[in-house]
Each structure stands twice: as C-alpha cells, then as structure tokens.
C-alpha positions, 0 to 999 in steps of 0.5 A: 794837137789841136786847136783847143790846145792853143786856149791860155797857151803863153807866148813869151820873149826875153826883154832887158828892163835896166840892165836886167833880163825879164819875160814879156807874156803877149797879152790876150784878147780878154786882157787887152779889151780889159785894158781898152776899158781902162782907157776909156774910163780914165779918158772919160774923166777928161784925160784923167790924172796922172797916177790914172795913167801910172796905174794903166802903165802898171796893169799892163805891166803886171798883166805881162811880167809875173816878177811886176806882180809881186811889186807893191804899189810903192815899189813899183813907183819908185821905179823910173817912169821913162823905163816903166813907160817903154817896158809897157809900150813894148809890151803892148806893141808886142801884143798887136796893139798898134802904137802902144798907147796907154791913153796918155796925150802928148 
C-alpha cells in the first residue's frame, strides 16, 4: 500500500442526530478551505444574514453526511436549529477545525 492510496480515502464515525444513527465523513482539506471562504465572504458582509449562517450549517452538513444531500432546502429548514448547529459543530471538531465555528458571532 502506499501513500497515494490514501488520496480521497473517507474516514467515517457513528453519530446520533435526534434519536437516529448517522455517518460523519471527516471533511478534506479542499473542502474545509471551501468552507473558510464561506466564512469569509459571509463575515465581509458585516456578519452576514441569518439564513448565511443557516446555508454554512447546511454545506458542512452535506459536505459530511450523504443522507443531508438528498434534503431539499425546505426540508432541511425544518429541522431544529439547535440539533442542526451541534451536528455541524461536531463535524467540523471531528474534522480538525478547532472550536467548530461556522462564523456565526455570540
């Protein structure tokens, strides 16, 4: 085996979302650079709107967990917010980006 295996390999662990089993993907490089400029360009617009913040939550979520890909937009709004915030502040932990946060300001 060699190193160049490695390339694209996905490293996944068991997570419970509302009562339910799901897979977390540690998110790649790439993809959490993608999410940085997410960051940046919602925080350049002074903080950016709420529903910004809500489509950060959703691209990390869906960038990690297959099952959030086949959620419509709707759908996935109607999901509590608290559980959303959590499942994407771990995943984001899980993926080495320390303090899990997805620009939003306390």
């Amino acid at each position: 085996m060699s190193l160049k295996d490695l390339v694209d390999k996905k490293i996944k662990k068991s997570y419970e979302f509302m009562g339910q089993k799901i897979e977390i993907t540690k998110l790649s490089v790439n993809q959490v650079f993608d999410i940085q400029e997410q960051v940046k360009e919602v925080q350049s617009r002074e903080g950016g709107s709420e529903r910004e913040s809500l489509s950060l939550i959703r691209s990390v979520i869906t960038m990690s967990v297959d099952e959030f890909g086949e959620l419509s937009e709707d759908d996935f709004f109607s999901l509590p917010l608290d559980e959303l915030t959590k499942l994407s502040d771990r995943i984001m932990q899980y993926s080495g980006m320390a303090g899990g946060d997805t620009g939003k300001s306390n």
